[in-house]
C-alpha positions as CSV (number, residue, x, y, z in Angstrom):
1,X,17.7,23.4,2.7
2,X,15.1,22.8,0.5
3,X,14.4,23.8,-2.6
4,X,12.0,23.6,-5.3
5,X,12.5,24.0,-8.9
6,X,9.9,23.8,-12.4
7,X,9.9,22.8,-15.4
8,X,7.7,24.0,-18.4
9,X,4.9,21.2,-19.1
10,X,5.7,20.6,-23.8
11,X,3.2,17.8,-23.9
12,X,0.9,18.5,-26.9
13,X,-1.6,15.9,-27.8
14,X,-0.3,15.6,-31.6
15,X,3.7,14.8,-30.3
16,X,4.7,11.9,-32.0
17,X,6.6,10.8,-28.6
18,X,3.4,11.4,-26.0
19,X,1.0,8.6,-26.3
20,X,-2.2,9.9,-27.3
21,X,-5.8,7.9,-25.8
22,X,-8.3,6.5,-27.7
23,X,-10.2,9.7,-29.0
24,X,-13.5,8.1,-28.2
25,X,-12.4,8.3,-24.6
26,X,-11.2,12.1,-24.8
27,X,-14.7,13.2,-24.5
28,X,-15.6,11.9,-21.2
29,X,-12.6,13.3,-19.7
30,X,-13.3,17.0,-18.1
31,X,-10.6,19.1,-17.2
32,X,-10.3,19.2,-13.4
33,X,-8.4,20.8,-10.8
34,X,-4.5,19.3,-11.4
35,X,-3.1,16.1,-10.5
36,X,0.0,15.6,-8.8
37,X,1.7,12.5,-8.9
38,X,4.3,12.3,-5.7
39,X,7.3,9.9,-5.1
40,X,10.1,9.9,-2.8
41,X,13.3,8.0,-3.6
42,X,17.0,8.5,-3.2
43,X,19.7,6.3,-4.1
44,X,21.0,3.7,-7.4
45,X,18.6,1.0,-6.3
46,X,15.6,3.0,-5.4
47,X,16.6,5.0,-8.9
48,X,16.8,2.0,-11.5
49,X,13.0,0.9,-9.9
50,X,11.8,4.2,-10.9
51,X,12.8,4.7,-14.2
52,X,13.1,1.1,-15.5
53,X,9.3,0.2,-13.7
54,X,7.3,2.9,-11.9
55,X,7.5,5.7,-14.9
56,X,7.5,3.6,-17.7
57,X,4.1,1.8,-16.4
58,X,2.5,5.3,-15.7
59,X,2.9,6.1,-19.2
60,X,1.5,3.4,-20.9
61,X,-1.7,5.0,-23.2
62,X,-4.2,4.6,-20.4
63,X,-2.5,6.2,-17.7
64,X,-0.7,9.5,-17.6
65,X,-1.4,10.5,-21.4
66,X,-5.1,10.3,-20.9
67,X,-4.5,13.7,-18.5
68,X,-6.1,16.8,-19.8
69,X,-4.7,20.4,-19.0
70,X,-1.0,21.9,-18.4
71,X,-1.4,22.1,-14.5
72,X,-0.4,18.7,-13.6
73,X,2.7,18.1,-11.8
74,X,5.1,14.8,-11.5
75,X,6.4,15.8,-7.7
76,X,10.3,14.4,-7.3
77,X,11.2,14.4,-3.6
78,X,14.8,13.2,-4.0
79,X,18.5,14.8,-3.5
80,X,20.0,17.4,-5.8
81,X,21.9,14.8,-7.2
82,X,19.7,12.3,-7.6
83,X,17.6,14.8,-9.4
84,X,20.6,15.8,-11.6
85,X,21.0,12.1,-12.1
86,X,16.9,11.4,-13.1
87,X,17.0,14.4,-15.6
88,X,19.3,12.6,-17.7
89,X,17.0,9.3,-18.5
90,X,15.4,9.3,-21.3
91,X,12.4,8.0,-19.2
92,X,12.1,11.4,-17.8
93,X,12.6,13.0,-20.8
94,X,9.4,11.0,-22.1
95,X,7.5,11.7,-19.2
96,X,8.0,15.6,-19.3
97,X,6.4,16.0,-22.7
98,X,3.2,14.6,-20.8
99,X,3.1,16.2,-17.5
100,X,5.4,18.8,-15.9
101,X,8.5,17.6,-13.4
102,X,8.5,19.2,-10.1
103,X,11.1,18.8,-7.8
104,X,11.5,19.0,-4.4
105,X,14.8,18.7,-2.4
106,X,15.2,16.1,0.6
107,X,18.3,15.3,2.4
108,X,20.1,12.0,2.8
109,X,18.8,9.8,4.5
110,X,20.8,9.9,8.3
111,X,21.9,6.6,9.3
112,X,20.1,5.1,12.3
113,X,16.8,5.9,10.5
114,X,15.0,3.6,8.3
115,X,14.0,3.8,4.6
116,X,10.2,4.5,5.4
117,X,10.7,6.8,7.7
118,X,12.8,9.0,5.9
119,X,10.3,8.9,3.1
120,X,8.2,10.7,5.7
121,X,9.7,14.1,5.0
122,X,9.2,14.1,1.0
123,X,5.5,13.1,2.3
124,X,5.1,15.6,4.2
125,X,6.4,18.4,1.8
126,X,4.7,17.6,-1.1
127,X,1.4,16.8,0.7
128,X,1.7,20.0,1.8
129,X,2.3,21.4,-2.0
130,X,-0.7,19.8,-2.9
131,X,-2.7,20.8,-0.2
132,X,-1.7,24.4,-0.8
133,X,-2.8,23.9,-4.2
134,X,-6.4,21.6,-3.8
135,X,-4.6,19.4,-6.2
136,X,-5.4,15.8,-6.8
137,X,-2.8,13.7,-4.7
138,X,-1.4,10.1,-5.9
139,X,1.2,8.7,-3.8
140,X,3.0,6.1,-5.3
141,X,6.5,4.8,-4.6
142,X,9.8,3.6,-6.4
143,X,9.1,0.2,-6.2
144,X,5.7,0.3,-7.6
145,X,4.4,-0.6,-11.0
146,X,0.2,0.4,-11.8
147,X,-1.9,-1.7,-14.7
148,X,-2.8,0.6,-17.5
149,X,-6.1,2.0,-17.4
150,X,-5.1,3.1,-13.3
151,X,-4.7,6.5,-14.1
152,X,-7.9,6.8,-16.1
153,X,-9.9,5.1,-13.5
154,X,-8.8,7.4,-11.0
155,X,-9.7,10.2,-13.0
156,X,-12.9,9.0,-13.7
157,X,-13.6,9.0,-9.5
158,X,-12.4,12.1,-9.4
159,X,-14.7,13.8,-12.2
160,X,-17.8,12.3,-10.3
161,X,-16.9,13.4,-6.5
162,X,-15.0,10.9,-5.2
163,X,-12.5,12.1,-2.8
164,X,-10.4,9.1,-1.8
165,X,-9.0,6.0,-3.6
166,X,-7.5,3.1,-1.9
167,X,-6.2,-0.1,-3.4
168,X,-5.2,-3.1,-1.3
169,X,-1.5,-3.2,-1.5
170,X,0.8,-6.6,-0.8
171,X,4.3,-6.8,-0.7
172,X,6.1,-9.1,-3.6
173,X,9.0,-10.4,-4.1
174,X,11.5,-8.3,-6.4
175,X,13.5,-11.1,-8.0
176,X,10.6,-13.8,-8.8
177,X,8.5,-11.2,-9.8
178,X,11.2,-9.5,-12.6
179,X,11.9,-12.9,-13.3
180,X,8.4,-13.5,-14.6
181,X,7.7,-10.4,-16.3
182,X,10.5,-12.2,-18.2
183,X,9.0,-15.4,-18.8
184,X,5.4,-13.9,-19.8
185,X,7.3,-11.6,-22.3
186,X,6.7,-8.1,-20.6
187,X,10.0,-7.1,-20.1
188,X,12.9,-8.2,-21.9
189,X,16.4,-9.0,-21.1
190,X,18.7,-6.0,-22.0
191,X,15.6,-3.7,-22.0
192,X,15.4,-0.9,-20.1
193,X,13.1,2.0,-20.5
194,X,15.1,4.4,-18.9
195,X,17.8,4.3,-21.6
196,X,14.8,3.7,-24.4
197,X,12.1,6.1,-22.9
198,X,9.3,3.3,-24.0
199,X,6.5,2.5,-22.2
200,X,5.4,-0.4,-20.3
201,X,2.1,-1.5,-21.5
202,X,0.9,-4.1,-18.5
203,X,-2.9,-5.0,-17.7
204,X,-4.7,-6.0,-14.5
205,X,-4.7,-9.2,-15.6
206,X,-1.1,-9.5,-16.2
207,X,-0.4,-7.9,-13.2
208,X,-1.9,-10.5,-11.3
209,X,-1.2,-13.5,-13.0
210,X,2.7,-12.3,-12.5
211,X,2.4,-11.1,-8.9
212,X,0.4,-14.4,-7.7
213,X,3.4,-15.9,-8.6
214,X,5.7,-13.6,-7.4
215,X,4.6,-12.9,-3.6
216,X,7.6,-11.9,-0.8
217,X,7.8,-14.5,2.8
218,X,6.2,-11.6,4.0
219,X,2.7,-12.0,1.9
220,X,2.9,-15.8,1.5
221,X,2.6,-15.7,5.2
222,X,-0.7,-14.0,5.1
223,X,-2.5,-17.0,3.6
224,X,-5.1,-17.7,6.2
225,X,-5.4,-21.4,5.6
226,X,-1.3,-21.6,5.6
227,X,0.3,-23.5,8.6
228,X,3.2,-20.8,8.8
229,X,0.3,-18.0,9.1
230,X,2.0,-15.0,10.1
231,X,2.1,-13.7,14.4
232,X,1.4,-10.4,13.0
233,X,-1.3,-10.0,10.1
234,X,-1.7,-7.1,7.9
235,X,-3.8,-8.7,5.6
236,X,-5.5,-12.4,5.5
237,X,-6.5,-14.2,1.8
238,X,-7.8,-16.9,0.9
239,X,-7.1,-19.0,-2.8
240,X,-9.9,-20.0,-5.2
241,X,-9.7,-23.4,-6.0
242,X,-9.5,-24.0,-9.4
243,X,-9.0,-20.6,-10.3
244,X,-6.1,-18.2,-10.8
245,X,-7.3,-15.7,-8.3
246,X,-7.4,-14.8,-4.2
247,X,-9.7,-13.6,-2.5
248,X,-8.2,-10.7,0.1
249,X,-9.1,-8.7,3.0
250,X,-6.8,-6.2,3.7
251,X,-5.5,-4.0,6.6
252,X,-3.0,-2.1,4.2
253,X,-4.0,0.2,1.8
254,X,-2.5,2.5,-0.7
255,X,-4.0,6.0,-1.3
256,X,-4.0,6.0,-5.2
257,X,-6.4,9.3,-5.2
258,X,-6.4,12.2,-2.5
259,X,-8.8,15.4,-3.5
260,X,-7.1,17.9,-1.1
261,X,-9.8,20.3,-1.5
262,X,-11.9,18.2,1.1
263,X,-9.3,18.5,3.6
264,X,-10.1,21.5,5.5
265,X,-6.9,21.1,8.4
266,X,-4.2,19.3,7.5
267,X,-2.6,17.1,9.4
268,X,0.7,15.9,8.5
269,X,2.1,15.0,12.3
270,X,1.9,11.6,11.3
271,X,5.4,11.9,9.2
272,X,7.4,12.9,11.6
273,X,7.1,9.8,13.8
274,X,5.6,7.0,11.5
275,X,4.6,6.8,7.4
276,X,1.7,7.7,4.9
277,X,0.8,4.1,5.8
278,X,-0.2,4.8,9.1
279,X,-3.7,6.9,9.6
280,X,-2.8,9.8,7.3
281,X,-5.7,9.1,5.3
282,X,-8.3,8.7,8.6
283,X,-6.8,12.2,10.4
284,X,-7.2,13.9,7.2
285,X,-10.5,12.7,4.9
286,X,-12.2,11.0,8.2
287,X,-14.6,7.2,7.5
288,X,-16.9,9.6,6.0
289,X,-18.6,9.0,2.4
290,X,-16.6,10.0,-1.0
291,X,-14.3,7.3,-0.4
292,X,-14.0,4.2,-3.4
293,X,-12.7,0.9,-2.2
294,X,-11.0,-1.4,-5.6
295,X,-12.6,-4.7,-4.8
296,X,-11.5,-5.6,-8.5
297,X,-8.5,-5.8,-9.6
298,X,-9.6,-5.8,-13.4
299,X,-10.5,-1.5,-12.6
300,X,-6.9,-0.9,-11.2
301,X,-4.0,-2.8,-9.7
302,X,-0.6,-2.6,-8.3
303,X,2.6,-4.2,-7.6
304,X,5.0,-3.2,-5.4
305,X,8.4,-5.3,-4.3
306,X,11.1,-5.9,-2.1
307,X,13.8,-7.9,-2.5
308,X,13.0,-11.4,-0.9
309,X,16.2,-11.1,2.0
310,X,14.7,-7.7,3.1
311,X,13.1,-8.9,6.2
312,X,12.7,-12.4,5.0
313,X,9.4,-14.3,7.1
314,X,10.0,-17.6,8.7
315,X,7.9,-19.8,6.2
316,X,8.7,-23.1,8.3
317,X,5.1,-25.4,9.1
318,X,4.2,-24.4,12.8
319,X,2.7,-27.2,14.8
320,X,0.2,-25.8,16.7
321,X,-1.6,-23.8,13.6
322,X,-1.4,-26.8,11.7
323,X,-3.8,-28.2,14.0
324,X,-7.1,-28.0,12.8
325,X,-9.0,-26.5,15.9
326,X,-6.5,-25.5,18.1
327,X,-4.5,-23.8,15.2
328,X,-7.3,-21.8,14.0
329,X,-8.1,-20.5,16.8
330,X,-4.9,-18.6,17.7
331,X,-5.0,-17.7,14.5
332,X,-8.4,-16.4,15.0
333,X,-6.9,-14.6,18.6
334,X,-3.7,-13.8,16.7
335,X,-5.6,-11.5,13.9
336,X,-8.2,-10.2,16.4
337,X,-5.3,-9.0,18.8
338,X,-3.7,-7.3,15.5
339,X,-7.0,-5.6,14.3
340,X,-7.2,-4.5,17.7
341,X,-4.1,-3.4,18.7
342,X,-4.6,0.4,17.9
343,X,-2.1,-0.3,15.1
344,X,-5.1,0.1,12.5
345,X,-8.0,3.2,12.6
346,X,-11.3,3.1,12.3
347,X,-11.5,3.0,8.6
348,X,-9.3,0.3,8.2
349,X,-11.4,-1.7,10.5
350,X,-14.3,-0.8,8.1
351,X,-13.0,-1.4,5.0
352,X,-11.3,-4.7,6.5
353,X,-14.4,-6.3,6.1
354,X,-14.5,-5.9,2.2
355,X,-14.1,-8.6,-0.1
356,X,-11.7,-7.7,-2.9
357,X,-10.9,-9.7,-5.6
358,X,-7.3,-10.4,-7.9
359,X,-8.4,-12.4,-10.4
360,X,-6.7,-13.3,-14.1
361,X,-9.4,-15.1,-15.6
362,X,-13.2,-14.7,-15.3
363,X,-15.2,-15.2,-12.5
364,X,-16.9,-18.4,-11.2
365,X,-19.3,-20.0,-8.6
366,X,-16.1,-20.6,-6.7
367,X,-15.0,-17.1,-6.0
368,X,-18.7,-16.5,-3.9
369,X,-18.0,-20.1,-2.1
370,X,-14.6,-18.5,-1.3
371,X,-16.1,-15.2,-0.5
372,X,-18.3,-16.6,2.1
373,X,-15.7,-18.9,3.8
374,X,-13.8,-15.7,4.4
375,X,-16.4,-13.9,5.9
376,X,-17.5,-16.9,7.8
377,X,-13.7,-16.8,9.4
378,X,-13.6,-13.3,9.9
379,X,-16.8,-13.0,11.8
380,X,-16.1,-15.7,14.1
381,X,-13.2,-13.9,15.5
382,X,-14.4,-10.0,14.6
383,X,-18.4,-10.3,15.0
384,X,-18.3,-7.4,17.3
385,X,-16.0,-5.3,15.5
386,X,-17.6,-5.7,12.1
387,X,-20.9,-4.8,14.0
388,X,-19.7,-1.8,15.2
389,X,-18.4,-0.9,12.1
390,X,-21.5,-1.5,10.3
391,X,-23.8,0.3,12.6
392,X,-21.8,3.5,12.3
393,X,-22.1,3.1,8.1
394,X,-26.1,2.4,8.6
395,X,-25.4,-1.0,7.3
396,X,-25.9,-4.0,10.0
397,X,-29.2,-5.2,8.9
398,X,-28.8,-9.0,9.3
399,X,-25.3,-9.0,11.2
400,X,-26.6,-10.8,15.0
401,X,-24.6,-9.3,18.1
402,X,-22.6,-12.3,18.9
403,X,-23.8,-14.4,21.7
404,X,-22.9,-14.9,25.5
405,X,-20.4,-18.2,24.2
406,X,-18.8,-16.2,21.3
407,X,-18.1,-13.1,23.8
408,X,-16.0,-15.5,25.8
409,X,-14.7,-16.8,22.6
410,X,-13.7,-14.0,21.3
411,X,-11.6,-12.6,24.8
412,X,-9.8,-15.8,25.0
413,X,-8.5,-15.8,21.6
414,X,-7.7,-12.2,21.7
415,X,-5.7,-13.1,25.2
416,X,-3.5,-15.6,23.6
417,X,-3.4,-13.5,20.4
418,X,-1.7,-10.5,22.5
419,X,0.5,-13.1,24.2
420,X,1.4,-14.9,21.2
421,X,2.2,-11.4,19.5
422,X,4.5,-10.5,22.3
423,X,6.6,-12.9,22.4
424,X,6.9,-13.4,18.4
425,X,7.7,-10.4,17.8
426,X,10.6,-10.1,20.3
427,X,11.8,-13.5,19.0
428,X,11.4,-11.6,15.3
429,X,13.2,-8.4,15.6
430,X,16.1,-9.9,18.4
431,X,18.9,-8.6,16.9
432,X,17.1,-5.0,16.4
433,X,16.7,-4.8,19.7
434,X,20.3,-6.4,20.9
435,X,21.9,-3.4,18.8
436,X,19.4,-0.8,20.0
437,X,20.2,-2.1,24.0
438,X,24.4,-1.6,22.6
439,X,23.6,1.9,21.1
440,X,21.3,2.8,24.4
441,X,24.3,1.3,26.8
442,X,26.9,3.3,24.9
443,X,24.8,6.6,25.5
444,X,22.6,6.8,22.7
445,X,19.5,8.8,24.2
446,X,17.3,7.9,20.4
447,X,18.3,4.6,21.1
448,X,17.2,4.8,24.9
449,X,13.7,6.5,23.9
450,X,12.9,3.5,21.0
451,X,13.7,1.0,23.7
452,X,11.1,2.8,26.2
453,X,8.6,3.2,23.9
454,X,8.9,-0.4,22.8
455,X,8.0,-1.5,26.0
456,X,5.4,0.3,26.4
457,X,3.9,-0.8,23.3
458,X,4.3,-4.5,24.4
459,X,2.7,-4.1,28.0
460,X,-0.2,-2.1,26.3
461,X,-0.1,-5.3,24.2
462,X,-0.1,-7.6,26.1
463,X,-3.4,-6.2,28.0
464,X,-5.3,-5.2,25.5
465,X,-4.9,-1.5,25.6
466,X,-4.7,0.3,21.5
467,X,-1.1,1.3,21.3
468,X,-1.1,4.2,19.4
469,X,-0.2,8.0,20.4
470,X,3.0,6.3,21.5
């Protein structure tokens, strides 16, 4: 079923349709082992993201271009006709004079199985095609646009020994955030780079100035000091008054950089039940050093949508976290019994604990005064677990053990946390589980195991116990 087919790598550096890098730069650029850039898609909508967004941002000058050697590889995990269907743009046609097109085949997506999981199997194949290889891994998606400069930054981590990136990833909202590349001129109406093969040239700066604008329920809802904070965090953040900037502490991360030479057994298990956003990166490359954290969006950034109706968050003013000691303190319990729910590995706990900064302008005394609020929030409900975390990286000179009070603190909020997580998320996902109860009643054995394991995940939940290996 599946099959892989290459294409000859034409790039020269004189082409007049291959954006060549500032020569000044050219020097500090080694040739390393190859790079293999890896997305999974399938599908118009999934298609017109790619080549009108994704591609054309990887090819602005600092980006792809700036990569030395014919070795590289653009990994397509998509369908033999969406592949037929790709070859055609004049996107890809751009992009194969700078790096060469590799594609491997994938299936449909069967119904009853969701988007991310399916995206599982391209993972796994071309993580394996890279691991095979001790190639450079960068996992991107569809609906993902980098800053220019992303590809060289990486690059530059790689030539000095790094042997994981990871960049705090949000999700935004598709249609405010096309509609502001619009209105800030970076895009234009009628445009598309798949029919023109051009370039789009965004920076950092851009990239956040548009996306702070542009953020899904879903992200909005992560806003710490918010009275619709969300039941279920992935991430908390914090706004900088009087600046156009957030400050954000993040339990999801994108792996812009994997050196696959480090890896000495591969794991790739995790694809077959969840998705590279689960703890691919902690089976395989461990908490251990090597590892570069963006804490500034000015060295890389990303965007990557949704439309705002796909799983739309409830943005309504809840009562009880308006209040302003009662309501922070589930939300301290809420985001304690999320950080501890076994959803999120060790190195996400670590790294949790790192400030990182999105920022369009220049920085000010604000941003520390910010900086410090967050941390002050964070410790009060995850003192222990930052401890922990620092101990095992050498680092917790100066962080106390909390106290005899703030133990007791800290188990009550977590208690209500698990309960308030329960019950939200079965209030949430009500119709899911009103069709999976049909599909299990009418036979459906997948249907029957999703249900079990569901409930198990909720009584381990609701006492505390990590839920993975489920």
């Amino acid at each position: 079923m599946m099959n892989e087919v290459r294409q000859t790598n034409s790039c020269e550096r004189d082409s007049a349709t291959c954006v060549v890098p500032d020569e000044s730069r050219i020097g500090e650029i080694a040739e390393l082992r190859p790079f293999y850039f890896i997305v999974v898609f399938w599908g118009d909508r999934f298609h017109r993201y790619l080549t009108d967004f994704c591609l054309p941002s990887l090819l602005s000058a600092n980006n792809i271009p700036v990569l030395e050697g014919t070795k590289n590889k653009f990994i397509f995990c998509t369908t033999s006709e969406d592949w037929e269907v790709l070859q055609a743009t004049k996107i890809f046609l751009r992009l194969q004079e700078c790096i060469e097109p590799y594609f491997i085949e994938i299936p449909s997506a069967p119904s009853g199985r969701s988007g991310c999981e399916h995206m599982g199997v391209g993972h796994k194949l071309a993580a394996q095609k890279a691991y095979q290889d001790k190639a450079f891994g960068v996992f991107l998606t569809p609906d993902l646009m980098v800053s220019d400069g992303t590809v060289s930054a990486i690059y530059k981590h790689a030539a000095s020994g790094v042997k994981v990136v990871l960049m705090a990833a949000l999700r935004f909202g598709e249609e405010p955030l096309f509609e502001n590349f619009k209105l800030l001129g970076l895009t234009r109406e009628g445009e598309r780079p798949s029919e023109t093969g051009q370039p789009l040239t965004i920076t950092a700066r851009q990239m956040v100035t548009v996306g702070l604008r542009s953020f899904h329920s879903e992200s909005k809802r992560y806003e710490w000091q918010a009275a619709y904070f969300t039941d279920f965090p992935s991430a908390c953040w914090w706004r900088v008054p009087g600046e156009d900037g957030i400050v954000l502490h993040s339990l999801s991360w994108a792996p812009i950089l994997c050196d696959y030479a480090a890896v000495v057994d591969h794991d790739t298990s995790i694809f077959d039940t969840w998705t590279l956003d689960g703890d691919y990166i902690y089976r395989n490359f461990g908490d251990s050093g090597g590892m570069h954290i963006v804490t500034d969006s000015d060295e890389m950034m990303l965007l990557s949508w949704a439309p705002l109706a796909d799983r739309p968050q409830n943005l309504e003013t809840s009562v009880i976290k308006r209040l302003p000691i009662i309501g922070n303190f589930l939300k301290g319990g809420i985001l304690r019994a999320a950080v501890l729910s076994g959803v999120f590995d060790r190195l996400k706990h670590r790294i949790f604990f790192k400030s990182v900064r999105w920022h369009a302008g220049e920085f000010t005394n604000a941003w520390e005064i910010t900086e410090r609020k967050a941390a002050t929030t964070l410790r009060r409900y995850l003192a222990d677990v930052e401890l922990v975390n620092a101990t095992s990286a050498g680092a917790s000179d100066g962080l106390p053990a909390p106290s005899i009070m703030h133990n007791v603190l800290l188990n009550s909020s977590a208690a209500l946390g698990r309960i308030w997580i329960a019950i939200s998320q079965l209030y949430q996902y009500r119709a899911r589980v009103r069709l999976r109860l049909s599909l299990a009643l009418h036979g459906d054995r997948d249907a029957w195991a999703r249900i079990g394991r569901r409930i198990r995940i909720v009584w381990r939940l609701m006492r505390g116990i990590p839920i993975d290996n489920l």
